[in-house]
C-alpha positions in Angstrom: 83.3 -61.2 154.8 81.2 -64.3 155.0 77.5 -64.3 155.9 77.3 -67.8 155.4 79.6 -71.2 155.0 79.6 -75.0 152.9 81.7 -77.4 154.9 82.6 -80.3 152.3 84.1 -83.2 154.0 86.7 -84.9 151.6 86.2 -88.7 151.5 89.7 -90.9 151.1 89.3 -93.9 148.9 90.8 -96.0 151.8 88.0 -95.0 153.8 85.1 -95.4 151.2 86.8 -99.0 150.6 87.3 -100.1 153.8 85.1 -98.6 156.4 87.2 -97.7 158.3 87.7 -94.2 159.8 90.8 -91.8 158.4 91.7 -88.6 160.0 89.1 -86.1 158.8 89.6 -83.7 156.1 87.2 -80.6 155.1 87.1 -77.4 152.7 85.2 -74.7 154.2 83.8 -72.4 150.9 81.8 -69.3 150.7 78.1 -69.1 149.1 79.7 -69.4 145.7 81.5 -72.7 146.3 85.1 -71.3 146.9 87.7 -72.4 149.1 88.1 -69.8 152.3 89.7 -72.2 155.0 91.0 -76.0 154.9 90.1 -78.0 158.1 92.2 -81.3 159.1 90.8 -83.3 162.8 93.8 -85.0 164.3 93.3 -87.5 166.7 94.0 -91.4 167.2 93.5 -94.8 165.3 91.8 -95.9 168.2 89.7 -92.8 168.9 88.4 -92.8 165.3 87.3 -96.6 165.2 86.1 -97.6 169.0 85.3 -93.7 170.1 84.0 -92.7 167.1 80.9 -90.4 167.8 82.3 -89.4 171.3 86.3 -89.5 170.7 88.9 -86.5 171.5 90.0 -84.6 168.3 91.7 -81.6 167.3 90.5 -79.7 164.4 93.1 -77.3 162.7 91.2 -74.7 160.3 93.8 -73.0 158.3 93.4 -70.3 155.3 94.2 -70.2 151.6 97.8 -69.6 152.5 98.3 -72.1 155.0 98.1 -70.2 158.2 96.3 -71.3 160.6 93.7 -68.8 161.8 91.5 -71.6 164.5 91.8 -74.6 166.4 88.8 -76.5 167.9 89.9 -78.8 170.9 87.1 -81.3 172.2 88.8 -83.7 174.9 87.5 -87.4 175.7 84.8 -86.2 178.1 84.1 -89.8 179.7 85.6 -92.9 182.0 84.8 -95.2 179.1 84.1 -95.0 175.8 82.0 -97.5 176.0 79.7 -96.0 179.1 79.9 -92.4 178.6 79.1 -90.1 181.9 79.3 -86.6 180.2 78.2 -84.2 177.6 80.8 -83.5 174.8 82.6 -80.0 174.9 84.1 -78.1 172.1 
């Protein structure tokens, strides 16, 4: 039972070194600071770098054991990333 969550998001070297934007990677851990659930956003090169605040992704939240137990869809809600025409949706 959780009454409350710490979402840590794991920083790749690449990404600290480059600035550029990997596929996203988080530990979920309880008030104590352990593990409960691994998250992991899939979505695009090009989504990550030119869509970045608005882009499409996938986040897969699995448990201890691997087994995923939620996935969080949020789709490209716009014509353009560039000139966005609606609010995001998860």
């Amino acid at each position: 039972q959780l009454d409350r969550i710490i979402i840590h998001q794991q920083v790749e070297l690449l990404e600290a070194i480059l600035g550029t934007e990997t596929s996203s990677k988080y530990e979920i851990k309880n008030h104590l600071g352990q593990r409960v659930y691994f998250a992991v956003e899939e979505n695009g090169c090009f989504d990550r770098n030119l869509c970045s605040p608005i882009r499409s992704f996938t986040i897969r939240i699995a448990d201890n054991t691997g087994r995923e137990v939620i996935t969080v869809n949020r789709p490209l809600r716009c014509n353009s990333c560039w000139f966005p025409c609606f609010l995001q949706e998860v």
